[in-house]
PAZAPA-4460 file (N, C-alpha, C; in steps of 0.05 Angstrom, whole numbers, plus 32768, in hexadecimal, padded with zeros to 4 digits):
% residues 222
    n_x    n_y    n_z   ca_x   ca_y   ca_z    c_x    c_y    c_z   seq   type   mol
   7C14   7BF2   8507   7C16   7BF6   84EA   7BFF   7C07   84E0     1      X     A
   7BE6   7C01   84E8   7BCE   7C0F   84DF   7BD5   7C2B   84E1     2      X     A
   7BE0   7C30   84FC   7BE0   7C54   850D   7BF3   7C68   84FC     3      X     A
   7C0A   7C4A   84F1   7C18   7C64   84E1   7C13   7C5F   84BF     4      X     A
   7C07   7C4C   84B6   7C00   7C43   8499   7BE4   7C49   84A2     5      X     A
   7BD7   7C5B   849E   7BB5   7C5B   849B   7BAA   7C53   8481     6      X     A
   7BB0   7C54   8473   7BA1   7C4A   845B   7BAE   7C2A   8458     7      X     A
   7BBA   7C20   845E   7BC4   7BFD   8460   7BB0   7BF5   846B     8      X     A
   7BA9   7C07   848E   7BA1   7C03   849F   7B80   7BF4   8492     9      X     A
   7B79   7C08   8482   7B5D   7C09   8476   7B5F   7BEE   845B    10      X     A
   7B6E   7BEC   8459   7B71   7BD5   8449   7B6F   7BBC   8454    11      X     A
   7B81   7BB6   846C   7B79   7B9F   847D   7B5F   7B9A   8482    12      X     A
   7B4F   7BA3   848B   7B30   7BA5   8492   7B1A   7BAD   847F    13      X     A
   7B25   7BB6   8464   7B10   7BB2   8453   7B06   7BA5   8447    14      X     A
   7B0A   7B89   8446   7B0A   7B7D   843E   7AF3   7B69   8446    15      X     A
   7AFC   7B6B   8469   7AEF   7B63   8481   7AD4   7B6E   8489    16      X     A
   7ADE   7B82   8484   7AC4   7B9F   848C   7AAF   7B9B   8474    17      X     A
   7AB4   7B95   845C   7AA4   7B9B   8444   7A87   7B81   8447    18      X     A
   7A99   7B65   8451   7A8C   7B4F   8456   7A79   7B4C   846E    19      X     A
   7A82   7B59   8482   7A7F   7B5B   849D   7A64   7B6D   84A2    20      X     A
   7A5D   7B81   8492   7A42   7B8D   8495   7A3E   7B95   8474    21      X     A
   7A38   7B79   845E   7A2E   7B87   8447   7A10   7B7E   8447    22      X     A
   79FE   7B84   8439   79EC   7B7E   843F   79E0   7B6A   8439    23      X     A
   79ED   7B56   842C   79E7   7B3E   8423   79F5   7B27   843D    24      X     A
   7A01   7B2C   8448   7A15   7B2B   845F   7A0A   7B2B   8475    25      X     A
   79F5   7B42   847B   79E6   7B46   848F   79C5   7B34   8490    26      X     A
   79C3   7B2E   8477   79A7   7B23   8473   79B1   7B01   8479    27      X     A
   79C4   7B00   847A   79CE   7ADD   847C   79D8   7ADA   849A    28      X     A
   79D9   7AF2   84B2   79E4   7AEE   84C9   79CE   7AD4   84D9    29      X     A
   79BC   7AD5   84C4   79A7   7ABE   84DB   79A5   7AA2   84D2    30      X     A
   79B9   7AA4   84C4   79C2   7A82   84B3   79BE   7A70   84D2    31      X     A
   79BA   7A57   84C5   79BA   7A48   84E1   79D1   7A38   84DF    32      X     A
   79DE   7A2C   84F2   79FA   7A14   84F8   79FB   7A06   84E3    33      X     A
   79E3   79FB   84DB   79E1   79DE   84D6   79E5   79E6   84B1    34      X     A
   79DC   7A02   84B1   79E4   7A0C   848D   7A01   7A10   8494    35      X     A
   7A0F   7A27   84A6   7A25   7A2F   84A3   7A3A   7A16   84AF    36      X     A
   7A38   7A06   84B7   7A4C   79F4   84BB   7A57   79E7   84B2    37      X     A
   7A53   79D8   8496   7A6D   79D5   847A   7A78   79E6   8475    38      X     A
   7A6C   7A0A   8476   7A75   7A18   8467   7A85   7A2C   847F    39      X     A
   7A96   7A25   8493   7A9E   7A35   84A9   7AC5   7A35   84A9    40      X     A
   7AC9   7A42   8496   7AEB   7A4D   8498   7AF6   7A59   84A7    41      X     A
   7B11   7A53   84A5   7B1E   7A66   84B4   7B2C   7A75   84A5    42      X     A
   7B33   7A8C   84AB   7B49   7A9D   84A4   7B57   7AA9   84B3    43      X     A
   7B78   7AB6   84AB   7B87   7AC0   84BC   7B89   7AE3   84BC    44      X     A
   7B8B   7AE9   84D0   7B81   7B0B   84CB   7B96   7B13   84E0    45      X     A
   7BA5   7B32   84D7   7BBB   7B41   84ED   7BA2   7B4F   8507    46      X     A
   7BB0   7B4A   8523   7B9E   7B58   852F   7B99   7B7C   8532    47      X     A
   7BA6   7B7D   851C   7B9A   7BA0   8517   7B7F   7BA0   8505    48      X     A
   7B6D   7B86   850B   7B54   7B8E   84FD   7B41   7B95   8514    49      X     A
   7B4E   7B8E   852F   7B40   7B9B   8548   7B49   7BBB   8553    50      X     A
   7B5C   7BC7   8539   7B57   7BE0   8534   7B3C   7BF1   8531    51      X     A
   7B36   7BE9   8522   7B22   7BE9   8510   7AFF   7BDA   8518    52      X     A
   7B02   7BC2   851F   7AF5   7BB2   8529   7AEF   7BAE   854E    53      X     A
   7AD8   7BAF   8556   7ACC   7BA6   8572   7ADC   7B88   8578    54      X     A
   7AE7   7B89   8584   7AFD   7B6B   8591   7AED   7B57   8591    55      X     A
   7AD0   7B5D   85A1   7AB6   7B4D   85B3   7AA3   7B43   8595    56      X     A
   7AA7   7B52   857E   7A94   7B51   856B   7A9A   7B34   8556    57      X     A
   7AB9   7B32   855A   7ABF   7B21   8540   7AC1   7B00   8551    58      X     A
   7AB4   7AF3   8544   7AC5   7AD3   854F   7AE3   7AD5   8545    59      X     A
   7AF7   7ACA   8554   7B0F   7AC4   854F   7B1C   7ABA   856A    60      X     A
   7B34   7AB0   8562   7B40   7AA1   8575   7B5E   7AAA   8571    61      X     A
   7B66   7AB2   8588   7B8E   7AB9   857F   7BA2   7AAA   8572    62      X     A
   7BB8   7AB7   8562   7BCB   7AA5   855E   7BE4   7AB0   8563    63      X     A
   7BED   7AA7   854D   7C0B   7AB3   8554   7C1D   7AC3   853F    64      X     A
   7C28   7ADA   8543   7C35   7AEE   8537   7C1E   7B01   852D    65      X     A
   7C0D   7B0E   8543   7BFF   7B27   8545   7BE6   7B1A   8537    66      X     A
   7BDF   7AFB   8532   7BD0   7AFE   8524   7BB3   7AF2   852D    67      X     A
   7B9B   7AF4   8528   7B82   7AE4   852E   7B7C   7AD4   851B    68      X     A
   7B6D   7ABE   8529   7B5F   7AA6   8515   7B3D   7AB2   850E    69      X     A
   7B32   7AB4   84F6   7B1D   7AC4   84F9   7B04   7AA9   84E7    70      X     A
   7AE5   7AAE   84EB   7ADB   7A9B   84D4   7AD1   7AA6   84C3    71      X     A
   7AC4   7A92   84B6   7AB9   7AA7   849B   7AA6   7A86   8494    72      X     A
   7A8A   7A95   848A   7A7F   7A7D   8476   7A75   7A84   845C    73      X     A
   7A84   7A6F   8451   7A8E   7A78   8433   7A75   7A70   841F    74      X     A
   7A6A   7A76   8416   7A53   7A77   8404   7A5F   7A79   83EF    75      X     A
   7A51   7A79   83D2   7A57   7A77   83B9   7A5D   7A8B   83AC    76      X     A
   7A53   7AA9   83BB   7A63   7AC6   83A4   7A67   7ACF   83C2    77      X     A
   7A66   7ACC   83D8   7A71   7ADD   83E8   7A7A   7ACA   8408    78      X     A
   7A91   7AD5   841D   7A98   7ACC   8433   7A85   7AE1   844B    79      X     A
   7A7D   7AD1   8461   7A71   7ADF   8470   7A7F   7AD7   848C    80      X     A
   7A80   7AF0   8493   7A91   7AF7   84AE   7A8D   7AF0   84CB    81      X     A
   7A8C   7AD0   84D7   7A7D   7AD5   84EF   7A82   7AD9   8501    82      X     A
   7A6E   7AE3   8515   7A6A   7AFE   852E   7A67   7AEE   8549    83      X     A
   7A72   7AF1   8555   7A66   7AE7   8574   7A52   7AE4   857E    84      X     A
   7A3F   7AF6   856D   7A25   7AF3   857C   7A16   7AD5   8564    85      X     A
   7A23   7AD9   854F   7A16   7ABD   8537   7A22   7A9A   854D    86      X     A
   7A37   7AA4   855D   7A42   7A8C   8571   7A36   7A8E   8584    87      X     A
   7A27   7AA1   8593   7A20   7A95   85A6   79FD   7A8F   859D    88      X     A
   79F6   7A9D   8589   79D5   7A91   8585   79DC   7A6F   8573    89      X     A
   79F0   7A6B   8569   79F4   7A4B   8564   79F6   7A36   857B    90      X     A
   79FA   7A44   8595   79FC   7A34   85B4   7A11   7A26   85A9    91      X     A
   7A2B   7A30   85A1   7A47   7A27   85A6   7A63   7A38   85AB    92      X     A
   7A77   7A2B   85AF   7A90   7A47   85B2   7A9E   7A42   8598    93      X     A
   7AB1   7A5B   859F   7ABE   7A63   858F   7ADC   7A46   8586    94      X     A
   7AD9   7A44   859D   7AF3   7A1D   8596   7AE4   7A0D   8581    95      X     A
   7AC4   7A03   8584   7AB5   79F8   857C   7AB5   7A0B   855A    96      X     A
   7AAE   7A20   8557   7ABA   7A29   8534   7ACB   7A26   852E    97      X     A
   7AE4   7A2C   853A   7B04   7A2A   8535   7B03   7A0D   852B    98      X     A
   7AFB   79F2   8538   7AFF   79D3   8537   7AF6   79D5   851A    99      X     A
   7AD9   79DC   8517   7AC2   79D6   84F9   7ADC   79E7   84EF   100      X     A
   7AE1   79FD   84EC   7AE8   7A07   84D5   7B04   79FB   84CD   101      X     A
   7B14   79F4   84D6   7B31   79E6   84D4   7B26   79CB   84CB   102      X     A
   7B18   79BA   84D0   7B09   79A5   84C2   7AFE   79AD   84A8   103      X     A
   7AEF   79BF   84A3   7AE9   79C4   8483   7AF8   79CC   847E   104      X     A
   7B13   79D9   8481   7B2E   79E4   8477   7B37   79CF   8465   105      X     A
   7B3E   79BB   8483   7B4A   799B   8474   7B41   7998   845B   106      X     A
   7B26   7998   8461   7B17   7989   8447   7B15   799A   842C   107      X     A
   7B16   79B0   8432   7B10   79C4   841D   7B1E   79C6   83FF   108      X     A
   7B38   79BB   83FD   7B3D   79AD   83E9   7B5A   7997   83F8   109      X     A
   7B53   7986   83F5   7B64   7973   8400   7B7A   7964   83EB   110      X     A
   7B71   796F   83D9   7B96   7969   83C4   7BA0   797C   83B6   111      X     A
   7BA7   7988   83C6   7BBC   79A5   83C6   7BCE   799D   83B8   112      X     A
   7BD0   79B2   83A8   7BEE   79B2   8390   7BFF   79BD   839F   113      X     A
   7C17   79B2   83A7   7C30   79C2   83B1   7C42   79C4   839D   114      X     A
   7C50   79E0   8396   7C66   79DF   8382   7C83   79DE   8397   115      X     A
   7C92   79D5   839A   7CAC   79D5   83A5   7CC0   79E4   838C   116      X     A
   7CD3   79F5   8394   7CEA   79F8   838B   7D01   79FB   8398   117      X     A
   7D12   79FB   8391   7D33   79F8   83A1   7D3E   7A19   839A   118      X     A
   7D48   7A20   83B0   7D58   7A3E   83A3   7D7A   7A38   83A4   119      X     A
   7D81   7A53   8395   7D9B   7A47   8386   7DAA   7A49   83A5   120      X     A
   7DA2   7A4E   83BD   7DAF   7A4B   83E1   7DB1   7A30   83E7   121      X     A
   7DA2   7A1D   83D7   7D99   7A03   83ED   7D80   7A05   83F6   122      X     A
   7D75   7A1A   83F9   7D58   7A1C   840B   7D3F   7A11   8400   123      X     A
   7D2A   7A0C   8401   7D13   7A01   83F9   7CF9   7A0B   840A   124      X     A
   7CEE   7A0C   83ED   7CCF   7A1F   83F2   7CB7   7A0C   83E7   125      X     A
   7CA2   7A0E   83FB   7C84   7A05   83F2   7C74   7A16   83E3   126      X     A
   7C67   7A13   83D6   7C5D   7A2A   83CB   7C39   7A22   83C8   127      X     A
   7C23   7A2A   83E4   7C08   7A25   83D4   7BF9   7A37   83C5   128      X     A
   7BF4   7A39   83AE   7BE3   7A4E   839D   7BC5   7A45   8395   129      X     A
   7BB5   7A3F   83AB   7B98   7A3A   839D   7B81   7A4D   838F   130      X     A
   7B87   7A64   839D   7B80   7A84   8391   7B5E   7A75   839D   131      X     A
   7B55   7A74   83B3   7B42   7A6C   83B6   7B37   7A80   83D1   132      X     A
   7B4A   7A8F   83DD   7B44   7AA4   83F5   7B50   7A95   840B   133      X     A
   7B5A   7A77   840E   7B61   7A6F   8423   7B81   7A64   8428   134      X     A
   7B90   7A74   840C   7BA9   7A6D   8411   7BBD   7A69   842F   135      X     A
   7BB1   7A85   843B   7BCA   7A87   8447   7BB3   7A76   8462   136      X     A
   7BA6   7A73   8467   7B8E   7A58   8477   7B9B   7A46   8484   137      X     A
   7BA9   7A3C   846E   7BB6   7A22   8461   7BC9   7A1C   847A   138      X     A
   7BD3   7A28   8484   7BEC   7A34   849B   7BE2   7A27   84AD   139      X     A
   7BC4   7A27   84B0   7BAD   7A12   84CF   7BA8   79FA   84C2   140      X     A
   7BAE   79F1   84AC   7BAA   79CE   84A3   7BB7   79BE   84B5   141      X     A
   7BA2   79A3   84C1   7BA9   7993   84D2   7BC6   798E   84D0   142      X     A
   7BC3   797A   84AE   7BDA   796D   849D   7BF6   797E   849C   143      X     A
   7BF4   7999   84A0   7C07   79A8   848D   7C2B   7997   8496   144      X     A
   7C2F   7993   84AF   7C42   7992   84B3   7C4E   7978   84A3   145      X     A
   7C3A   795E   84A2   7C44   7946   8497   7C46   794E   8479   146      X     A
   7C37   795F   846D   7C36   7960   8458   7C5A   796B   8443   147      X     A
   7C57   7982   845F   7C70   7991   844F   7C8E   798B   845C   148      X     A
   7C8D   797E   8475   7CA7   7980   8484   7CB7   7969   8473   149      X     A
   7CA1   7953   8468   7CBA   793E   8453   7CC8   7956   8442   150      X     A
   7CC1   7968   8432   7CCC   797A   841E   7CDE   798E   8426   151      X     A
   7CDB   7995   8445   7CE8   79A9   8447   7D01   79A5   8456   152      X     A
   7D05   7983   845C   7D12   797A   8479   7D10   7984   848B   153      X     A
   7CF4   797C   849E   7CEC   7986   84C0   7CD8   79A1   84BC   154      X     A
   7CE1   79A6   84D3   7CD4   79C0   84D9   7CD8   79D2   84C8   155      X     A
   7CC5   79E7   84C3   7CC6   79FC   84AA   7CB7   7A16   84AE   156      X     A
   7CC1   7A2D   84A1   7CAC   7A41   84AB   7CA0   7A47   8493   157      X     A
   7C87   7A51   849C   7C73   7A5E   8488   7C72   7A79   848A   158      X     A
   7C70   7A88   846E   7C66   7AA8   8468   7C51   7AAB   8465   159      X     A
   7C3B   7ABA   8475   7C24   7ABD   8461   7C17   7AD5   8464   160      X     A
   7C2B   7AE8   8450   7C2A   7B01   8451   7C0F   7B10   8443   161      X     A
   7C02   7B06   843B   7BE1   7B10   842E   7BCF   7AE9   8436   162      X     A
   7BB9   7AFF   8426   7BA7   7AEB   8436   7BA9   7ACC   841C   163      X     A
   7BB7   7ADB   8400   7BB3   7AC5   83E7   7BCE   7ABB   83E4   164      X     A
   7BE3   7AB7   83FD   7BF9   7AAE   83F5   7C09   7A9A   8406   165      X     A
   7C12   7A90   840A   7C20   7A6F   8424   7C30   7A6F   841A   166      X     A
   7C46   7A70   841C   7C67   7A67   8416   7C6F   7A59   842A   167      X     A
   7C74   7A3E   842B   7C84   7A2D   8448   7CA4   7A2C   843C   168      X     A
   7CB8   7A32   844E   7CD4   7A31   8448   7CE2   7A23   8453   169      X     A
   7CF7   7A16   8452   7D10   7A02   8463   7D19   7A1D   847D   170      X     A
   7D1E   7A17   848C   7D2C   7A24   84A6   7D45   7A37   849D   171      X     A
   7D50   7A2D   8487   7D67   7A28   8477   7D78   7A24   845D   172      X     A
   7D89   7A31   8452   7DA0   7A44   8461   7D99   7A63   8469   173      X     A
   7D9F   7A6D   847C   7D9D   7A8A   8480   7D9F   7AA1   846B   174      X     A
   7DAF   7A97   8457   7DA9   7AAF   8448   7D90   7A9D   842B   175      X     A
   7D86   7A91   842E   7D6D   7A8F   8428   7D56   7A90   8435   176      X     A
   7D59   7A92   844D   7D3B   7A9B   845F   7D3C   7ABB   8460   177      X     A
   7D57   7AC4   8462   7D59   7AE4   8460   7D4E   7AE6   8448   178      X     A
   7D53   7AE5   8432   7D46   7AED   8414   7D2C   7AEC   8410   179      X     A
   7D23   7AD1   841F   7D03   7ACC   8420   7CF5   7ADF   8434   180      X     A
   7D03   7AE7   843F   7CF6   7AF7   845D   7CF3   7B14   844D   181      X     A
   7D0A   7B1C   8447   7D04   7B3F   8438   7CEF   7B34   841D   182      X     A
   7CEB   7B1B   8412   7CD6   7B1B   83F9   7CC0   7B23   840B   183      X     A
   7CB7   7B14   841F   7C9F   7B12   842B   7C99   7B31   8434   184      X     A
   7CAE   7B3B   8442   7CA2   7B56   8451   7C98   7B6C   8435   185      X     A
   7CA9   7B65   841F   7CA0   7B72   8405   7C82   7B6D   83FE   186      X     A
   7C7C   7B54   8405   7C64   7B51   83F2   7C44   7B4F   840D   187      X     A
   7C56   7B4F   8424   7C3E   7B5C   843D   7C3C   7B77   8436   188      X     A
   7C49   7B8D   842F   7C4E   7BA2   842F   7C3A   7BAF   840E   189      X     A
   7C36   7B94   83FA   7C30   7BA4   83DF   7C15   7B94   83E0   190      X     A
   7C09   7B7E   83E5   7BF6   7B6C   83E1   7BE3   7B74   83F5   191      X     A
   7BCA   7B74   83E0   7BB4   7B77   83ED   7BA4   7B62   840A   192      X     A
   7B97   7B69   8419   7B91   7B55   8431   7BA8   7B48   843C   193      X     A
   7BBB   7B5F   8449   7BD2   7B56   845C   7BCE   7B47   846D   194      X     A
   7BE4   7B31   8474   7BDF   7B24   848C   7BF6   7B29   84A4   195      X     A
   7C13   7B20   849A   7C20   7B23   84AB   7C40   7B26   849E   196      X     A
   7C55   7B28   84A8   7C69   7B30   8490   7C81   7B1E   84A4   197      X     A
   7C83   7B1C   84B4   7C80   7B02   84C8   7C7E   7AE4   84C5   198      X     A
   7C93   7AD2   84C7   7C94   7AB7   84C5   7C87   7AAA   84DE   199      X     A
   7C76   7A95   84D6   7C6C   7A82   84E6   7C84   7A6C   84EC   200      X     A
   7C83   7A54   84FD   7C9D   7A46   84FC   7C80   7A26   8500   201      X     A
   7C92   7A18   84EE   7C73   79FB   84F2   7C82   79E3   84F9   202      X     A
   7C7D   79DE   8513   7C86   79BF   8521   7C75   79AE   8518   203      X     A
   7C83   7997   8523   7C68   7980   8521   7C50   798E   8545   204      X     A
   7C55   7994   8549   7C53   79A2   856B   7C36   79B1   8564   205      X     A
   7C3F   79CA   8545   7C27   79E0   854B   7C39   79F7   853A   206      X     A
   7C2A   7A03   8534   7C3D   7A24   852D   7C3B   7A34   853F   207      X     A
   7C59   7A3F   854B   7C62   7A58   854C   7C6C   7A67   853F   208      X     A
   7C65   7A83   8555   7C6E   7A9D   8542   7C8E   7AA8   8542   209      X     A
   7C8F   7AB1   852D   7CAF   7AB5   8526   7CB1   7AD7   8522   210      X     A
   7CAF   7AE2   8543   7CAE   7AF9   853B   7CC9   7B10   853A   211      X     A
   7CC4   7B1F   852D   7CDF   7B2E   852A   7CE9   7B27   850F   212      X     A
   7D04   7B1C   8519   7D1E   7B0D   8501   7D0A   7AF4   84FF   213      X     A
   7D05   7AEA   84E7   7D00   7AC5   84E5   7D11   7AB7   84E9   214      X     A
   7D2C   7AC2   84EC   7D41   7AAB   84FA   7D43   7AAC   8519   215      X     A
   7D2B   7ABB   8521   7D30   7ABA   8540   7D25   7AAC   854F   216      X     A
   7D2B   7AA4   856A   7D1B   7A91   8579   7D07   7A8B   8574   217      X     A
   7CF6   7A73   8570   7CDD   7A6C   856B   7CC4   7A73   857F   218      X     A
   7CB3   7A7B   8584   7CA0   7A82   8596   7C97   7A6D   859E   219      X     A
   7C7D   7A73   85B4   7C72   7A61   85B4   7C50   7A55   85A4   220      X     A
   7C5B   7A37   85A0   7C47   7A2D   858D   7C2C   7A30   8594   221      X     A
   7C1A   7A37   857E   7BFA   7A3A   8585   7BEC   7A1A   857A   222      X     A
***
């Protein structure tokens, strides 16, 4: 996407890039564990930011449908980006941030407003809007599946086509996951801090990726 959208390309990673060496950014790389460890998020990022980005430089951990799990510690006017080398001078791995940061995820607001609505197909949509930077996050919540599978009956897939948006949908009917599928690639395509345009699929199991058609075979779960 980057090779033939170059300026998208530069959009994905600016965002990243701006955090990642500003200078307020750089004067905090020597934070210690014991400050950054309430404050250790995750976020979901397309792996075309290792376009752009040293592979070896970023902490992150893989997922599914092109995408990485990345951290960030979130301070009060700004998110800071952390580096492999901030993990290995903390003497821990990268599983060991991934665990902390999915734990302060949980916690990070723990009574989530869900709006549900019904479309005129039968189908049913979750809708989280906290406008807080960790919408589409939300997708790695321990809870998510008990939370939403009563609403959606079972298994359900998630959109989370920018970084400020989660849509979870019913499996079902086909021509309501088609409708939701061309909304989503619309609004990966117009919204700032792209993630993926691409349905996730959420068992009680784990999420897999739903790549291609979202009505197509389910991948395998991360």
């Amino acid at each position: 996407m980057v090779r033939h959208e170059p300026g998208r390309g530069s959009e994905i990673v600016e965002h990243y890039l701006d955090q990642l060496f500003a200078g307020e950014a750089m004067q905090l790389m020597n934070m210690t564990l014991d400050f950054a460890r309430p404050r250790i998020m995750p976020r979901i990022q397309p792996e075309t930011i290792f376009e752009h980005l040293a592979r070896e430089m970023v902490a992150h951990v893989p997922f599914v449908n092109n995408t990485v799990i990345v951290f960030v510690t979130d301070l009060p006017n700004m998110t800071v980006s952390i580096t492999t080398e901030q993990v290995v001078r903390w003497g821990v791995t990268i599983e060991d941030i991934e665990q902390i940061s999915r734990e302060n995820l949980d916690g990070f607001a723990p009574e989530l407003e869900v709006q549900v609505v019904e479309s005129k197909e039968g189908g049913k949509a979750a809708i989280l809007a906290e406008h807080d930077g960790y919408d589409a996050a939300r997708l790695l919540l321990s809870g998510l599946y008990d939370r939403l599978a009563p609403q959606l009956g079972g298994d359900f897939y998630v959109a989370t086509p920018a970084r400020d948006m989660f849509i979870a949908l019913s499996p079902g009917p086909d021509s309501f996951v088609k409708r939701l599928a061309s909304r989503v690639q619309q609004d990966y395509k117009r919204l700032p801090y792209p993630i993926t345009g691409e349905f996730f699929y959420v068992t009680r199991d784990g999420v897999a990726g739903r790549l291609n058609e979202p009505w197509a075979q389910q991948g395998e779960a991360a």
